[in-house]
N, C-alpha and C positions, 0 to 999 in steps of 0.2 A: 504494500500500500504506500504510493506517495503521500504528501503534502494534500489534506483535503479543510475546504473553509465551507464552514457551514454559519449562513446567517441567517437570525430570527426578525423579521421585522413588527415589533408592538408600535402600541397605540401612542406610549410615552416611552419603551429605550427599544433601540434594537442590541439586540445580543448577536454576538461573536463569540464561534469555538473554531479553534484551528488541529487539526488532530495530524500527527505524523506518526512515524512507524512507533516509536517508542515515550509522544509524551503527547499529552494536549496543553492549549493556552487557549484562556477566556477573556472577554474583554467585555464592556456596556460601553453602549455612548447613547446622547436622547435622541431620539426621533426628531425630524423636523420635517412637518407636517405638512409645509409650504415648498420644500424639495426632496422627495424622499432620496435623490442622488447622493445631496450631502450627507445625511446620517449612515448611506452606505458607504463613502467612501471617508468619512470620520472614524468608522468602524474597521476598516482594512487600514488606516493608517495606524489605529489604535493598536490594531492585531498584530501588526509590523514591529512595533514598537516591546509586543510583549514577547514576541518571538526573537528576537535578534538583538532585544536591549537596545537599540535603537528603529528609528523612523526610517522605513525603508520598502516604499510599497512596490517600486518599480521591482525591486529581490525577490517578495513575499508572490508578485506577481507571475512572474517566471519560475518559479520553482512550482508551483502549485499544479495538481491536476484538474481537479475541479472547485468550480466555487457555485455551491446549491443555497437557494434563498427560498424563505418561505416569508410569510407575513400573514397577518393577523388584522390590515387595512381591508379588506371583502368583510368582514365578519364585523371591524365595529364602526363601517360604513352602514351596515345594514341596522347592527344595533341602535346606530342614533343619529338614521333616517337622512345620510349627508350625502347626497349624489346628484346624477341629472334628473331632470323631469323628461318622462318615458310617453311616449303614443302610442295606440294600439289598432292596427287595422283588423279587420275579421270580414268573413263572408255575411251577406244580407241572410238574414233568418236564425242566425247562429247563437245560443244563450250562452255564450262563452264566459262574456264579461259578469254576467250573474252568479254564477256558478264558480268563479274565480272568486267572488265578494264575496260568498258564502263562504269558502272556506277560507279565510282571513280577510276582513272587511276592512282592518286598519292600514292590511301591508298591500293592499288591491289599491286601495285608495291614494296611498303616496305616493306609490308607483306610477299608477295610471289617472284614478280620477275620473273625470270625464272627459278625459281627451281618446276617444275610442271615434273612431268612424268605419262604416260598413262602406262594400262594392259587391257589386252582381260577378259573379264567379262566370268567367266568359267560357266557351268550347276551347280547352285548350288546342285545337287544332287551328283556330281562325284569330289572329289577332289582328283582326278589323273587330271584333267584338271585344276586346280586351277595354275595361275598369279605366273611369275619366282619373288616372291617375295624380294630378296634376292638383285637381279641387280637392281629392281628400290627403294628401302630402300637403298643403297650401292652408287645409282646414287646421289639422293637428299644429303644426307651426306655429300659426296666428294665435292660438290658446294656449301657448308654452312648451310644446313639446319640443328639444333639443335630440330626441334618437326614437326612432321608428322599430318596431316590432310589428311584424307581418306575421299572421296566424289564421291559417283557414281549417276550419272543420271539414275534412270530405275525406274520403279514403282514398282521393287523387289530391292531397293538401301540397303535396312534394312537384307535382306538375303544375298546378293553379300557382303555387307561391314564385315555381321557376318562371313563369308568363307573366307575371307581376313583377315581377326584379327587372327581366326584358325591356319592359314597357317604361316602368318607374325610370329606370336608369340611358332608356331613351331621354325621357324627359327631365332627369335629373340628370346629366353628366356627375361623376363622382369629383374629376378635377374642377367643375366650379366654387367659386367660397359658398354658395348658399345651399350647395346640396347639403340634405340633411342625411345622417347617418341614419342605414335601415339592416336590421339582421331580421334571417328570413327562417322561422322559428325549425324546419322542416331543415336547413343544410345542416343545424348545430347538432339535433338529435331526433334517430329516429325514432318514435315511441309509439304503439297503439295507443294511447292516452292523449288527450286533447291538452285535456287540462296540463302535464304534466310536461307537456312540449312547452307553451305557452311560459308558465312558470321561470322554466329554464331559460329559455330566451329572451325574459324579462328580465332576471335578475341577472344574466349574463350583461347585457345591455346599460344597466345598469350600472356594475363593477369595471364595464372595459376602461373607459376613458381616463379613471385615474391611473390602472393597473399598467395600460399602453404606452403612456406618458412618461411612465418613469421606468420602466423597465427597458424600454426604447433606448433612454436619456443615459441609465447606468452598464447598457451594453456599449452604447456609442461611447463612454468614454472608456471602459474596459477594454476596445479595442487600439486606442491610443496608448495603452502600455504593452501592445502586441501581444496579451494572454493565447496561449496556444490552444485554449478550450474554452466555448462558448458560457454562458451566465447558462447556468442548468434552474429550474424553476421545479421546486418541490410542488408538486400537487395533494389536493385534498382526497386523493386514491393509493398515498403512499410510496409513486415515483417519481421522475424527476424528469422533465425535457428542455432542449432551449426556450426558448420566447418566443421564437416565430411559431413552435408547436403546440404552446399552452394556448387556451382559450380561457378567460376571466374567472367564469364563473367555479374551473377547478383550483382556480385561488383561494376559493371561498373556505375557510376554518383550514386553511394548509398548515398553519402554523401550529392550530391546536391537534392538528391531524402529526405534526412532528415530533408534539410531549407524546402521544400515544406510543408513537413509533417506541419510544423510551423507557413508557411504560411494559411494554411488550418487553422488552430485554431485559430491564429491574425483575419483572415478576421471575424472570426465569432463572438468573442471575441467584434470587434466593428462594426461589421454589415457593412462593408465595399466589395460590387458586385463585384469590377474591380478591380482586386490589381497585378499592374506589381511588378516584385521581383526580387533582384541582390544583391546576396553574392561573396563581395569580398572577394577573398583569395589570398594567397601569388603566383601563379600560374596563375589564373583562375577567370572571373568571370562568375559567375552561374545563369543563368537568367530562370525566371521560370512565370506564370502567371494564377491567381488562377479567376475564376468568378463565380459568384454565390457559393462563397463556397465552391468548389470543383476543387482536383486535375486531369484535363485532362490526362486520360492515352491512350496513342496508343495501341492496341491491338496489332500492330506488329511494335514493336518499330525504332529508326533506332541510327546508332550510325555515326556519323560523316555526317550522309546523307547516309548511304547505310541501309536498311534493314535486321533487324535480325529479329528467330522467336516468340521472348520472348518480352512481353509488357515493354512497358515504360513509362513512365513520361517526357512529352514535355518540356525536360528543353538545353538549349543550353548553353555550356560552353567554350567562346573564351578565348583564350589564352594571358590573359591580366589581371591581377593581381598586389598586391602591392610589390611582386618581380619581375614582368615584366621588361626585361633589355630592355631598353630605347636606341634607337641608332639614327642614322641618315643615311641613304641610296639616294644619287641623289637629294642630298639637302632638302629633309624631313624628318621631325621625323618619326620613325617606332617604333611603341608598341608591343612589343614581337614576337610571342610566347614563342621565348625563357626565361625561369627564373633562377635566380639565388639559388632559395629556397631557404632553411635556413644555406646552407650551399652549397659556403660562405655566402650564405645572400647578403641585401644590403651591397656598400662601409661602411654606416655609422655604418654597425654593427663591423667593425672592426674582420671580422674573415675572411681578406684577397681578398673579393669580391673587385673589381676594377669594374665593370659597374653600368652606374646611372639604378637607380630604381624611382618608383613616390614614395617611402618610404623618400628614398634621399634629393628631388624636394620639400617633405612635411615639412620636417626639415630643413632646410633652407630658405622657406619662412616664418618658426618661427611657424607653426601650431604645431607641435612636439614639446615637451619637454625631452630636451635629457635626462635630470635627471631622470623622471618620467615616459620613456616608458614602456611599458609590465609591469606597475605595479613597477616600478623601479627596476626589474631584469635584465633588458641588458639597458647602459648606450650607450649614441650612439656618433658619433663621426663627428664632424661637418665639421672639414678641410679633413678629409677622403670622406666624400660628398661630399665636395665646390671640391674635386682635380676632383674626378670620373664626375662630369657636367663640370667642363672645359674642363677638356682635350676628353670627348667625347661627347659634345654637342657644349659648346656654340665654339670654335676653328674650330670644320669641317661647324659648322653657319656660321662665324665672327663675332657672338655679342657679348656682354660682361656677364658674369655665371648669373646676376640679369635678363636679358631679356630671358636668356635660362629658367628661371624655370618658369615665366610666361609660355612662348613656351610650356613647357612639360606638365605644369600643363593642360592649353589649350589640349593639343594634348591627354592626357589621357582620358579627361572629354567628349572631341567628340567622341573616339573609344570607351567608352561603353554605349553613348546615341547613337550613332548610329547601334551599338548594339540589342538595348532595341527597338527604330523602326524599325525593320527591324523583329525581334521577334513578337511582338504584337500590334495590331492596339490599337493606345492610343485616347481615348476618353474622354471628359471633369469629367468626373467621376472617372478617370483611378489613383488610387494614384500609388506612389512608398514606397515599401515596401525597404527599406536599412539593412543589417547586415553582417555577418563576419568582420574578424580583421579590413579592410583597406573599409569595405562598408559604413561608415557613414562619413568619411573623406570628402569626395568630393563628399555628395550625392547632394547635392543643388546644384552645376554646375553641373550635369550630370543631373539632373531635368530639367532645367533651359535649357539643350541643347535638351530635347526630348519635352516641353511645358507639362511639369505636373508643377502644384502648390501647392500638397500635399506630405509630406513626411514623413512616420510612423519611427521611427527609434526602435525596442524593446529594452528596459531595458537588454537582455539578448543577443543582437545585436553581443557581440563577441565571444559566445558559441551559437548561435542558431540554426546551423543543429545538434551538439549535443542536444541543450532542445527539437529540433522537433522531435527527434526518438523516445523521452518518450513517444508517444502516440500508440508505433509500436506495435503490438501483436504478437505471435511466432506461425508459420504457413505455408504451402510448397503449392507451385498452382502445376496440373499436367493439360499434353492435349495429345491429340492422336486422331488420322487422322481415321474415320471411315469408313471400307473398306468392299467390299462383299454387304452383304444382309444387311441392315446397321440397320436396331433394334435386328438379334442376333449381328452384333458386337459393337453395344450398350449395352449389355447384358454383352457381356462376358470382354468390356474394362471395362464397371461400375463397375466389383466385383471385377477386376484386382486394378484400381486405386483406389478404395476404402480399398482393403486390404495393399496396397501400403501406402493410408495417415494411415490405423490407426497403421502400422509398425513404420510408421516416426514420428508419435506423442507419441507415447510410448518411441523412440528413446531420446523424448523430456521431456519424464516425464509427460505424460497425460494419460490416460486410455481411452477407448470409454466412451463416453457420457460426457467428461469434457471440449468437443470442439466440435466448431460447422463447418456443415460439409456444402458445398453448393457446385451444378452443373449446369451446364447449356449447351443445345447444340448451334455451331453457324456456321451458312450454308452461304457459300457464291454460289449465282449464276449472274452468267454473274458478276461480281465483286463488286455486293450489298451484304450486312451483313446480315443474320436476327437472331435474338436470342430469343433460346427458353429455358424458367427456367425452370428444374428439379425438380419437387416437389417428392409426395410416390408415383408417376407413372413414370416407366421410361421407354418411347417412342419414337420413331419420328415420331414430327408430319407430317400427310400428306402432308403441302406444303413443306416440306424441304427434302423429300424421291426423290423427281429429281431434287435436288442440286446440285451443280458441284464438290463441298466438302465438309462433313458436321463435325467438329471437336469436341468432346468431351472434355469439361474442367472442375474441381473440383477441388474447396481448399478446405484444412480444417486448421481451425484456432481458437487458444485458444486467447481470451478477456482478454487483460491486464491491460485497463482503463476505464472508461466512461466516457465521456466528458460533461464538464460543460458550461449550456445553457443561465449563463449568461452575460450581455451587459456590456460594461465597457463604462465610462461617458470622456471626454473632454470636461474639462472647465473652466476659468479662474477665478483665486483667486488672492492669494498675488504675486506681484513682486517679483522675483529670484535675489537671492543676491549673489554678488559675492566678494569672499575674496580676488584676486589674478588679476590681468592685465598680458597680453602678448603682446608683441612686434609682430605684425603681418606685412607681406612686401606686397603692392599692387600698383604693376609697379610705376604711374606715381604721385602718391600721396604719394610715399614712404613709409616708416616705421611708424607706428603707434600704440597704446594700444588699445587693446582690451579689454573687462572683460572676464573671465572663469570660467566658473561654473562646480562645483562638481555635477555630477550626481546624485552619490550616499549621498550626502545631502541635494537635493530638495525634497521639501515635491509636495503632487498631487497639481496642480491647479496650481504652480508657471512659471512665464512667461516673455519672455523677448525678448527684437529685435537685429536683426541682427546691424552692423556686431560683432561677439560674438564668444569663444570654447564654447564647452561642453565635459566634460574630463569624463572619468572614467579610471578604472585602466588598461581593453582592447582594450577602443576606443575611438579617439579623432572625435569629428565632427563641421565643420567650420559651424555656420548660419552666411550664405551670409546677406550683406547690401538687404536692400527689405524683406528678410525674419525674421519669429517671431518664438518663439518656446511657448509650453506647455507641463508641463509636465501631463501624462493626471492619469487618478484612479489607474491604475495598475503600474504607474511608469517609461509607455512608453513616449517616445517623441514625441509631435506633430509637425511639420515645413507645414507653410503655407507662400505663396509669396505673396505681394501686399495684396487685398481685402478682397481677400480667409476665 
């Protein structure tokens, strides 16, 4: 394995891990929000810097084999409703748009609204009858639509929408400035499902324009240091392709789709069945849950609760995070959605935020070391805190700022244990998996409010959806709806998408036979699944020939790791020494000393009880009174409550 760079882009830091043969280095720098190019290339200077002791990205750049990114911008785009205003064309007759409201009326409406216009569905063989294009492009516009979505109901929706592109794109040249952008719900996916097409091609639409912009922006200049391999783009299906071959909407949760990846490897790592997961980030946290080893994927994923046609990975991400703006609404605390990101960030970062955040809440009950946050790169500001919870917590309360950060503390630690219940049935076996920046802070109260007694924190806990995508391989899935006689059109999609991946894999820099290729058919009748692997025969089998639909699917995908199948140990040795006390605030006992232990200079085995930090340079984590820690072979932390 060469030189591989794996980066996470959040809401408020992007993460950097750089992994070589025999070490890794981590890095944060903040997101900025107004060019994601700069926080990517903030971040490889960063990386440069931890790698070779000095700043050197033009080296870091050439030595490298690949450089995979994911991000977490699809996911709290959609959480807090920040994007274009979308149009929606459809055939005259069609209940599309109602049936899309019904099942989410709040996300039908931001999206679309009432900017929907119908046209008479022509003979696709006569385009002298083809849809006065011109008035309904012209109508959507004039109401605010900036990106068109094409969607016909028919079971020739793929021929009508291609005689609509025709036409449209007569009358709209694509090089004029006024042409409006239009994706044509039918090229992105094909689905029996109306709704489910539509969906996708919506939210696809949606996420391009930022996604395009800057991945565009951070390959064009990655090419100015001559990198000998393209910007690989982690997807939310667990692979990785360039940019020219991602489409948006598998951007969508990629990043929390990369803690998973890591989850998957932690569990196996210590043999761990049941592992609930929650990555905190500055936005968002990202709950995921891994059993027997393995990541759950939906064959038809959904995003927000609605349905698209593209798999996912069951991971839910509410809108509560360590920038979550903290308010009070009808005499309750209210947790987000809204964030402040990195910018302004929390009040205490001093770059003009004024709302409390639980970053705030956390530095001022003393768990925070202002000196020492982010590795002592951003100094934090404590009367900037203490004003932002007066004047917007504890004042519209009437209690005094010491009773409010209890209150908030409380109030975050219930909205993501209630969260995490509500996600996965937790069972005595059930641990919690903790990481990103702000996931290990408050994992023992968020434990503690869902009845888990185990708590994994990784060594790697504030870059770990970056370390999880190290395991991603570079690879494209394809599918297509099997129509007619359905073994020739078995026949003729299998040589279609077969020459399809080995185009794309060449695209990638593989040749046939340097990646491995797999198919499988999967028929649903009356709304059962059945699945049949594609070996050197390719058939359908008799019971799946009076299926109600039977779908054709192949990846192909080049092996970039092999995973290693051994057990890591937890178990107690020498007592954890600590150099250092902090002043810790717990309500009604007041202020008190704590010890804190450096992370990163515990050896395996060392252990020690709550109440206690544990610091390192990205993550601070409180062991609550009751609980014990260990640090275990690999350098992870254990937290066990009581008996445990």
């Amino acid at each position: 394995m060469g030189m591989l760079i794996n980066i996470d882009n959040g809401g408020t830091l992007t993460d950097i891990c750089v992994l070589t043969e025999n070490n890794f280095y981590k890095t944060k720098t903040l997101t900025t929000p107004y060019d994601l190019s700069k926080c990517f290339f903030d971040g490889l200077r960063s990386a440069s810097k931890a790698v070779y002791g000095e700043e050197n990205v033009a080296r870091l750049l050439a030595e490298v084999d690949h450089i995979r990114y994911s991000t977490t911008q699809g996911t709290n785009a959609i959480v807090e409703r920040k994007g274009p205003r979308l149009g929606l064309i459809i055939n005259k007759g069609s209940t599309l748009p109602a049936r899309l409201r019904e099942q989410d009326p709040e996300l039908y409406d931001f999206l679309i609204g009432d900017r929907v216009s119908e046209v008479e569905l022509a003979d696709v063989d006569d385009e002298s009858k083809g849809a006065d294009t011109t008035s309904v492009i012209t109508r959507l516009t004039s109401v605010g639509a900036n990106r068109i979505v094409v969607c016909f109901e028919s079971e020739k929706a793929d021929e009508y929408e291609a005689q609509f592109k025709r036409i449209a794109f007569d009358n709209y040249p694509r090089h004029l400035l006024g042409a409006v952008p239009m994706l044509f719900a039918s090229e992105l996916a094909d689905d029996v499902s109306t709704e489910r097409r539509c969906w996708t091609a919506m939210i696809n639409s949606f996420l391009h324009p930022a996604m395009e912009n800057f991945l565009y922006n951070a390959e064009n200049r990655l090419r100015e240091y001559r990198t000998k391999n393209p910007l690989l783009i982690f997807r939310n299906d667990g692979d990785a392709s360039r940019v020219a071959k991602t489409i948006a909407v598998k951007t969508y949760s990629s990043g929390p789709r990369g803690g998973m990846e890591g989850v998957k490897t932690f569990s196996k790592q210590y043999n761990l069945p049941n592992v609930l997961s929650m990555d905190v980030g500055g936005t968002t946290t990202d709950i995921g849950h891994v059993i027997g080893h393995g990541v759950h994927e939906q064959r038809r994923g959904t995003v927000e609760g609605v349905p698209i046609s593209f798999a996912l990975c069951e991971i839910a991400s509410p809108g509560v995070g360590g920038s979550s703006i903290l308010t009070v609404k009808n005499g309750a605390i209210q947790v987000g959605p809204e964030s402040v990101g990195a910018v302004p960030g929390p009040a205490c970062f001093g770059r003009g935020g004024k709302n409390a955040t639980i970053t705030d809440v956390n530095l001022l009950l003393g768990l925070l070391d202002p000196s020492t946050f982010f590795g002592g790169g951003l100094a934090l500001d404590l009367e900037r805190a203490r004003t932002a919870i007066a004047e917007n917590i504890a004042t519209p309360l009437g209690v005094t700022t010491d009773e409010a950060l209890l209150k908030l503390r409380d109030a975050f630690e219930q909205k993501i244990a209630g969260e995490l219940k509500s996600f996965g049935e937790i069972e005595s076996d059930t641990v919690l998996l903790a990481f990103g920046g702000a996931g290990p802070m408050n994992a023992c109260g968020i434990a503690e409010g869902c009845g888990i007694s185990t708590v994994f924190v990784p060594k790697m806990a504030a870059v770990f959806s970056a370390f999880g995508i190290g395991s991603c391989d570079i690879g494209q899935n394809y599918s297509t709806v099997l129509t007619g006689s359905r073994q020739q059109a078995l026949e003729t999609a299998y040589a279609a998408l077969m020459e399809r991946g080995e185009r794309d894999m060449f695209a990638e820099g593989y040749g046939k036979g340097e990646y491995e290729v797999t198919a499988r058919l999967v028929a649903d009748k009356a709304g059962v699944e059945s699945i049949h692997e594609l070996g050197h025969t390719v058939s359908v089998p008799q019971d799946m020939a009076k299926a109600d639909d039977v779908t054709l699917e192949v990846a192909v995908r080049k092996k970039l790791k092999t995973e290693d199948n051994k057990h890591a140990e937890v178990s107690k040795k020498a007592q954890a020494n600590s150099a250092k006390n902090r002043s810790l605030f717990n309500g009604a006992a007041g202020w008190s000393d704590v010890p804190v232990y450096e992370v990163n200079n515990m050896q395996p085995g060392a252990h020690g009880t709550g109440p206690a930090i544990l610091e390192e340079e990205f993550f601070t984590c409180l062991v609550r009174e009751g609980w014990e820690f260990v640090v275990t072979e690999l350098g992870d932390i254990c937290l066990t409550k009581g008996d445990k």
